[in-house]
PAFI-364936 format. One record per residue (C-alpha): chain; y, z, x. Coordinates in steps of 0.1 Angstrom, whole numbers. Layout:
<sites>
  c     c2     c3     c1
  A      Y      Z      X
...
</sites>
This chain:
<sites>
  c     c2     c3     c1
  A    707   -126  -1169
  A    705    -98  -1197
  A    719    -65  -1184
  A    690    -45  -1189
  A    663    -64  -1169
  A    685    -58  -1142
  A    685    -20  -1146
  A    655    -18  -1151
  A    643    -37  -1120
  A    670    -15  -1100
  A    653     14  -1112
  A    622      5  -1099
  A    637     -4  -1068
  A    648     25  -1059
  A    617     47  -1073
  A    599     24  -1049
  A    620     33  -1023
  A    618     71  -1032
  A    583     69  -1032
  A    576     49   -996
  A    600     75   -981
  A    579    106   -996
  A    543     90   -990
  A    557     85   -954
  A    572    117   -951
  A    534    134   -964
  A    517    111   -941
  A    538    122   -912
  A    532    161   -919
  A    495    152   -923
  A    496    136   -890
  A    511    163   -874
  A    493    186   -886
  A    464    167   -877
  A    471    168   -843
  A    482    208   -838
  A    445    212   -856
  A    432    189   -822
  A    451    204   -800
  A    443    239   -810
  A    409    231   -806
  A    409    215   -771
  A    430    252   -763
  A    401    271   -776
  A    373    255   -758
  A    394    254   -726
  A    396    290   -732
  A    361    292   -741
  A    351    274   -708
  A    376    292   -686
  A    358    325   -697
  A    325    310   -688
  A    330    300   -658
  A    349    337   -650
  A    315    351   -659
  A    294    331   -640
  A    319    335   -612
  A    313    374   -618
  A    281    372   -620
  A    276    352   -587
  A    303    376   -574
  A    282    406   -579
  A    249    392   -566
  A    266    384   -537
  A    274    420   -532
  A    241    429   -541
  A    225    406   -512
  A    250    418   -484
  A    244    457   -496
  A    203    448   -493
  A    208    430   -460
  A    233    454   -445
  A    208    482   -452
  A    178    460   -437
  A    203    461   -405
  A    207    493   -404
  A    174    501   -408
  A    165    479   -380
  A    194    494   -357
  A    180    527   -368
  A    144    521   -353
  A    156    503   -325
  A    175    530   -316
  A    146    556   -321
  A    126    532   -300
  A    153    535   -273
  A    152    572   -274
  A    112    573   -268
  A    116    551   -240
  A    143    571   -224
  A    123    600   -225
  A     89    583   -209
  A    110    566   -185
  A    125    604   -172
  A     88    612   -173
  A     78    586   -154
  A    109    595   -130
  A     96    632   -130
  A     59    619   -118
  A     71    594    -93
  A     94    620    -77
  A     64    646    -74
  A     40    620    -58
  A     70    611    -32
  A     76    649    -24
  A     34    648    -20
  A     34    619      0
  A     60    630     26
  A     43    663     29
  A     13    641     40
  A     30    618     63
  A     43    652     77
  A      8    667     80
  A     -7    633     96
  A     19    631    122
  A     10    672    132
  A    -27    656    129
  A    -22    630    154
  A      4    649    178
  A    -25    675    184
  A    -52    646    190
  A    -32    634    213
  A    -21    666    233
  A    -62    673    234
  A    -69    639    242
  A    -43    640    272
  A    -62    671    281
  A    -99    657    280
  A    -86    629    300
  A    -70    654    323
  A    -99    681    328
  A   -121    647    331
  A   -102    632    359
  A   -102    669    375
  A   -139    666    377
  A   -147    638    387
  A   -116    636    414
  A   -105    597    400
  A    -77    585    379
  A    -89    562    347
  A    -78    533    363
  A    -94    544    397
  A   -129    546    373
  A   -128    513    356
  A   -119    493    391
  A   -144    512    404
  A   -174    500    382
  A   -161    471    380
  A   -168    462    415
  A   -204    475    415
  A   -210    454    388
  A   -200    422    403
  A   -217    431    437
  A   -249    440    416
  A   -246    409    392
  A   -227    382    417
  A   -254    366    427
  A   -276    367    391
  A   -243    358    375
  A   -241    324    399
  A   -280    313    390
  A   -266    316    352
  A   -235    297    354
  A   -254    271    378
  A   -280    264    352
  A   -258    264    322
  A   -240    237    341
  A   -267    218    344
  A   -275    217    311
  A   -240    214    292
  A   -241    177    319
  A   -276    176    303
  A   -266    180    269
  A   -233    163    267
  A   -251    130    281
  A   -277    130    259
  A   -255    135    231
  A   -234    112    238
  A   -259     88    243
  A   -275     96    211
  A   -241     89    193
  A   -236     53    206
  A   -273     42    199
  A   -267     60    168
  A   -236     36    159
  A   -251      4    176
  A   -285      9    155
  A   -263      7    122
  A   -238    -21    125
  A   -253    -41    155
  A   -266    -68    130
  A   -267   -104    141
  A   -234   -123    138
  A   -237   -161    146
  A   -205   -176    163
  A   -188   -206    142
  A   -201   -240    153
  A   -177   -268    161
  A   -182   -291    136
  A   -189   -291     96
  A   -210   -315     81
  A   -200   -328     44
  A   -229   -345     20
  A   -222   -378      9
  A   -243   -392    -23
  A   -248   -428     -5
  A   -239   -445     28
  A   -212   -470      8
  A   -188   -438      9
  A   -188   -443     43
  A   -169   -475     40
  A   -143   -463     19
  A   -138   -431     43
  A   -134   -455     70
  A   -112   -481     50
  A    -98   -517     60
  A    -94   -519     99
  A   -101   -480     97
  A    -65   -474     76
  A    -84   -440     60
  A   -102   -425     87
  A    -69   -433    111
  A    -47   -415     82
  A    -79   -386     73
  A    -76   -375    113
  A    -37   -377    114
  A    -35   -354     88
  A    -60   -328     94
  A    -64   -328    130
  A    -97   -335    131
  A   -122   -359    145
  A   -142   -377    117
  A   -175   -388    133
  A   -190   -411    105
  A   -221   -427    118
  A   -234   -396    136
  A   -253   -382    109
  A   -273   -402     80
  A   -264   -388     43
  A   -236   -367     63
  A   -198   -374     73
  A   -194   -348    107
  A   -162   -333    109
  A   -152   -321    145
  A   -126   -298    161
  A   -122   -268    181
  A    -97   -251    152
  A   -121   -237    128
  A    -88   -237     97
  A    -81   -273    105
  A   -121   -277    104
  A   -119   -263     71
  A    -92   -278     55
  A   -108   -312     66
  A   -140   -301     50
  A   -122   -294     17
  A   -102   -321     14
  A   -128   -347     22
  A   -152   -333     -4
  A   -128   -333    -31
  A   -118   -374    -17
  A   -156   -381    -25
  A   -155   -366    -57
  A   -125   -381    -70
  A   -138   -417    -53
  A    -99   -423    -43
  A    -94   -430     -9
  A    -63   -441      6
  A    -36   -427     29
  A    -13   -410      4
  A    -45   -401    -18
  A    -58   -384     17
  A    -21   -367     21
  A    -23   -352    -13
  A    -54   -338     -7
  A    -50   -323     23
  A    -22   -307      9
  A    -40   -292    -18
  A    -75   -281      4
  A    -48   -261     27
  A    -34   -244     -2
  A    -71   -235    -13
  A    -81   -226     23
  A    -47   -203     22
  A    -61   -186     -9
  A    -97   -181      8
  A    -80   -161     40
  A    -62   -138     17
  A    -97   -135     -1
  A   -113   -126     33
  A    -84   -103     46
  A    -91    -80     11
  A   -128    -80     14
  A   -128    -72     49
  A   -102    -39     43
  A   -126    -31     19
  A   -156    -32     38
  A   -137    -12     67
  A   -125     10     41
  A    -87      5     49
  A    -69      8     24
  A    -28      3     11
  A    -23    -21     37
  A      7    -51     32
  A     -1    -78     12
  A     11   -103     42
  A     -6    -79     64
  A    -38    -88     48
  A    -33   -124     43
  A    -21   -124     82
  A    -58   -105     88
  A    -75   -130     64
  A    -66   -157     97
  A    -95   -136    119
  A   -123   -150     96
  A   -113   -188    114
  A   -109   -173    151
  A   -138   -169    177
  A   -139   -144    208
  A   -162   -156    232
  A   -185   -174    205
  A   -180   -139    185
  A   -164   -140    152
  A   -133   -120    153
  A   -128   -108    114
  A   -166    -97    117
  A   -159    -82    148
  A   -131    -62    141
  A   -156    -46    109
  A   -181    -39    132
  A   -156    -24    149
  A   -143     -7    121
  A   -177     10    113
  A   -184     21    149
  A   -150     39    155
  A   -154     55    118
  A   -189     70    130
  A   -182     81    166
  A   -148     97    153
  A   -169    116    127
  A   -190    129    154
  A   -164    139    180
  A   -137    155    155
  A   -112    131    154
  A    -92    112    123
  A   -118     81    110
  A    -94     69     89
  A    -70     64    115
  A    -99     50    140
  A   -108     23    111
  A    -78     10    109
  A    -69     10    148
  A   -101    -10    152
  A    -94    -31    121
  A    -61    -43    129
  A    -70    -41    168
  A    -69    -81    172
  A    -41    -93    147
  A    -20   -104    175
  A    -49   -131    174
  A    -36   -152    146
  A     -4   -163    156
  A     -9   -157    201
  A     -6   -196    201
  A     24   -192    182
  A     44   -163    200
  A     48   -158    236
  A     31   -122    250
  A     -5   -111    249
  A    -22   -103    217
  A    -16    -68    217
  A     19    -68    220
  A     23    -91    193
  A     -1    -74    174
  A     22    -43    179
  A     51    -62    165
  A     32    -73    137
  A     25    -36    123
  A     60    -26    127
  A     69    -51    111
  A     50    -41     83
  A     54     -3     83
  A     20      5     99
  A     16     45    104
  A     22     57    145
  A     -9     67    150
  A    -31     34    142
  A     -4     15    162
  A    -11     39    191
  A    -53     37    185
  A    -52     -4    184
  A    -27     -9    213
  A    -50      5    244
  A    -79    -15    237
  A    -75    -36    269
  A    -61     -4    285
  A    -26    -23    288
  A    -12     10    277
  A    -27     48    282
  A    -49     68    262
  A    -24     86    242
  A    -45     99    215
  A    -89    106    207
  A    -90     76    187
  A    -70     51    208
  A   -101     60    233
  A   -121     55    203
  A   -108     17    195
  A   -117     12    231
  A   -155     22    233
  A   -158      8    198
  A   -146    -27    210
  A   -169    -25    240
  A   -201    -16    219
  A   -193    -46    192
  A   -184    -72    224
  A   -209    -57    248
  A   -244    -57    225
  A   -265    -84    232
  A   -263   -115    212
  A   -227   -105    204
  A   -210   -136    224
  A   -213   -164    248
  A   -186   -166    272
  A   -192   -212    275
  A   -180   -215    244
  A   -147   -191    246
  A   -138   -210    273
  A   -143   -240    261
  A   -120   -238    231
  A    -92   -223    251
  A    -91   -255    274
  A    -87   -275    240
  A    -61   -248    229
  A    -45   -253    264
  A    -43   -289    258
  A    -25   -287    226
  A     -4   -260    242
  A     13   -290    267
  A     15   -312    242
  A     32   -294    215
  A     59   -277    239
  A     79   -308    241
  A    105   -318    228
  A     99   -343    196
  A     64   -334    194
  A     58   -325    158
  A     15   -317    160
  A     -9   -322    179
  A    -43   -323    176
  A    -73   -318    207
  A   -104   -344    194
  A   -136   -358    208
  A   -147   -326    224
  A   -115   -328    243
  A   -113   -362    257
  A    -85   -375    235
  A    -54   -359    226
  A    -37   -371    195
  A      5   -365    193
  A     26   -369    160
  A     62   -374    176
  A     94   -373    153
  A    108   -412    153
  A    139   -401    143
  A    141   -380    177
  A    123   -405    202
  A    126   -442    205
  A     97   -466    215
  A    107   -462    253
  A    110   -426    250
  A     77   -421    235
  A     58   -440    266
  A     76   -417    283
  A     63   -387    268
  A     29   -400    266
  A     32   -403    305
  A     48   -369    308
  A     20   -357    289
  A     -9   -370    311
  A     10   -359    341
  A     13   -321    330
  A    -25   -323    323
  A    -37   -335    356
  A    -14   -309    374
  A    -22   -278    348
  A    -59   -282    335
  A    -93   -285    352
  A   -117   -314    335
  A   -147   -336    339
  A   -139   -373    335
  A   -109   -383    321
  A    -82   -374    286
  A    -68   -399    264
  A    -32   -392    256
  A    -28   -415    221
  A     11   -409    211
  A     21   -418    175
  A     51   -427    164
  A     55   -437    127
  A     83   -448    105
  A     82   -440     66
  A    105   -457     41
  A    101   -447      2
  A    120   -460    -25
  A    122   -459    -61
  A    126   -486    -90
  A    139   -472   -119
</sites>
C-alpha cells in the first residue's frame, strides 16, 4: 500500500479519536451540569416548602394562643362571678343566721312566760279546788263517789227496763237479720238442679245397627261392656241403644265411644278398643272444660291447672241425687253473699266452698274420708291456709277456726238442705254398687271391675298372667263370699270372672 493513504487514514484515526474523547468530555460537563441545575432546584422548593409549612405552623401557633388567652379570660370571668355570687350568699346566709337567732331568743322568752302562765293557773286552780272542798266539807273524790251513787240509786231501776228492752230487741233484730240473709242467699242461687240419671240413651238411624252392636254370638256387645264398664241394654228402647251404669264417666265415655262406632259403621272388638280409648281422652278434655267454667262461675281464680282438671271430675259425681260440681257453685255463691253481709273475706269463702268436696274424686281411690283427702289434695297443690281451714270443717270433723270455715258450713247446709236439692234412694243406691266394686277390685289380680244390671251382676277383668284357671274360680268364689258376709241385697249377684289371654304378632 502507498505510504500516504496510510497517513492519511492515521490521521483521521486519531482526529476521530480526539474528537469522541472531547464530544464525550462536553457531554459529561453538560450532564453534570444538568444535574446540579436539578438538584438546585429540588433544594429551593424544599426550602420554599419548609418555609411554608413554618408559617402555617406559626400561624396555627399563634391562634392557638389566641384561643387559650380568650378561653382563660372566659374562666376567669366565670370564677369571678361565681365568686361574687358566693360573697352575696355569705352575707344572706349571716342574715338569715342573725333572724333565726332573734326569733330563738323570742321564742324562749315565750316558753319562759307560758311556763310562769301555767305555774300561776295551777297554784290558783289548787286553791279553787281547796277553798271549794273547804265549803262544801268533801274531798273531789269524796264528790264524784258521792253522785255517783245517787245516780245509780235514782236510775237503777229505769236503767234495768232499758237494758231489758234493748235485749229484746238486739235477739229481735239479730234473728230477723239473719233470717233475712239466708232467704236472701237461697232466693238467688236456689234454682233447680236435676240429679244425673243412670243411664244415657244414644240414637241410632235404623234398627240393623243393632246387629252389628251386638255382633256374631254377641263378640261386640261382650267386648263394648268389657271395655267401658257398662251395661248395653239394646232391645230396651226402639230407635235407641241404652247405656247403663252407676259411674256417670264410665257412662260417658260409653256414650262417646258408641256414637262415634255408629258413625264410622266399624264395629268390632279392637275397632271398639280404639274407640274407647279415644272417647276417654275427649271425656278427659270435657272435665278440664268443666273444672275452668266452674272457677269462673265461682269466681275463683289462679287455681292449679291439675287442680282444675281434678275439680272438672265433680261434674260426673252425685251427692244424694245432687250434682256435686253444681253443688259446690251454689255453694260458692251462697258463702260469697253471707260473707259479704257478715264482714268476712268472700274470696276466701268462694273458694273454701268451691274446693269443699274435691276429696270426692278420687275417695274410691285413697283410703280416709273426703275431707282429709281433700286437705291433701290442696297442699299438694299450694292452696292458701285460710281456704284449707274454710273447706275442712264442713262436716265439723275439725273446729271452727275461722268466720268463713263457719261460713262453708251453713253454705253447704243451705245448697243440701233446700228442697228439691237431693233424694237420699238414689245416694244410697250407688254407694252399694260402689261398695261392690270396692270388694272386688281389692284383690289381688283383679285388674277392673265393673257393677252392671242395676247391680245384680258384677263383671271382673283378672290379670292371666297372675291367676291360673283354678285360681280364678277361686276368686270368683272368694268374691261371692265377701258379698254375702259384707253387703245387704234383694235377690241374688252374679259374680262373672274373666280371664283372657292376648297373643299379637307381626309379619313383616
Amino acid at each position: 500500500m502507498p505510504p500516504f493513504p496510510l497517513f492519511t487514514f492515521g490521521v483521521a484515526l486519531l482526529l476521530g479519536i480526539i474528537f469522541g474523547y472531547l464530544a464525550r468530555h462536553f457531554f459529561a460537563l453538560g450532564k453534570h451540569a444538568h444535574l446540579e441545575l436539578a438538584t438546585r432546584e429540588l433544594e429551593l422548593k424544599a426550602e420554599e416548602k419548609a418555609q411554608k409549612i413554618i408559617e402555617k405552623a406559626e400561624s396555627k401557633a399563634e391562634q392557638l394562643e389566641r384561643n387559650t388567652k380568650e378561653e382563660l379570660k372566659e374562666r376567669e370571668e366565670k370564677l369571678r362571678h361565681k365568686e361574687e355570687r358566693l360573697e352575696r350568699k355569705e352575707e344572706l346566709l349571716d342574715t338569715r343566721q342573725i333572724d333565726v337567732d332573734s326569733q330563738v331568743e323570742n321564742v324562749r322568752n315565750k316558753i319562759d312566760e307560758i311556763k310562769n302562765i301555767k305555774t300561776q293557773l295551777d297554784e290558783r286552780a289548787t286553791r279553787v279546788d281547796s277553798e271549794l272542798e273547804a265549803v262544801a266539807g268533801l274531798t273531789r273524790a269524796e264528790a264524784f263517789d258521792r253522785i255517783i251513787n245517787e245516780v245509780k240509786v235514782e236510775q237503777a231501776e229505769d236503767l234495768a227496763v232499758r237494758f231489758q228492752k234493748l235485749s229484746l230487741q238486739s235477739d229481735d233484730a239479730y234473728e230477723e237479720r239473719a233470717r233475712d240473709l239466708l232467704l236472701a242467699a237461697v232466693h238467688r242461687v236456689g234454682n233447680s238442679m236435676p240429679s244425673n240419671i243412670m243411664t244415657a240413651n244414644v240414637e241410632i238411624p235404623s234398627d240393623d245397627v243393632k246387629g252389628k252392636i251386638i255382633g256374631k254370638e254377641g263378640r261386640n256387645v261382650r267386648a263394648f261392656e268389657r271395655a267401658t264398664g257398662v251395661e248395653v241394654l239394646v232391645d230396651e228402647t226402639p230407635g235407641y241403644i241404652v247405656l247403663s251404669s252407676f259411674d256417670p264417666i264410665r257412662r260417658e265415655i260409653a256414650r262417646v265411644a258408641l256414637e262415634n262406632l255408629i258413625k264410622d259403621g266399624r264395629v268390632q272388638p279392637a275397632k271398639i278398643e280404639e274407640m274407647v280409648a279415644d272417647a276417654k281422652k275427649e271425656v278427659a278434655k270435657l272435665v278440664r272444660k268443666m273444672g275452668e267454667k266452674a272457677c269462673f262461675e265461682a269466681n275463683v281464680p289462679n287455681l292449679h291447672p291439675d287442680l282444675v282438671t281434678i275439680l272438672g271430675r265433680l261434674y260426673f259425681r252425685t251427692s244424694y241425687g245432687q250434682n256435686v260440681l253444681n253443688h259446690s257453685v251454689e255453694m260458692a255463691h251462697i258463702a260469697s253473699i253471707i260473707a259479704e253481709e257478715v264482714g268476712a273475706d268472700p274470696s276466701v269463702a268462694r273458694a273454701g266452698a268451691l274446693l269443699h268436696d274435691i276429696g270426692k274424686t278420687v275417695s274410691h281411690e285413697v283410703a280416709g274420708t273426703h275431707v282429709e283427702i281433700g286437705i291433701r289434695i290442696l297442699e299438694k297443690y299450694g292452696v292458701d291456709q285460710a281456704v284449707i281451714k274454710a273447706m275442712r270443717a264442713h262436716h265439723e270433723e275439725y273446729p271452727y277456726e275461722t268466720p268463713e270455715s263457719i261460713i262453708v258450713q251453713v253454705a253447704d247446709a243451705i245448697s243440701g238442705g233446700r228442697p228439691g236439692a237431693r233424694r237420699d234412694s238414689l245416694e244410697n243406691y250407688i254407694k252399694r254398687l260402689s261398695d261392690l266394686e270396692s270388694i272386688a277390685t281389692a284383690l289381688k289380680g283383679v285388674e277392673r271391675a265393673f257393677a252392671i244390671a242395676a247391680g245384680r251382676e258384677i263383671r271382673v277383668l283378672v290379670n292371666p298372667e297372675s291367676l291360673n284357671e283354678f285360681e280364678t274360680h277361686e276368686l270368683a268364689r272368694t268374691i261371692a263370699t265377701t258379698i254375702e258376709h259384707k253387703l245387704r241385697y234383694p235377690g241374688e249377684i252374679k259374680v262373672h270372672v274373666i280371664r283372657e289371654t292376648r297373643v299379637i304378632s307381626y309379619a313383616r
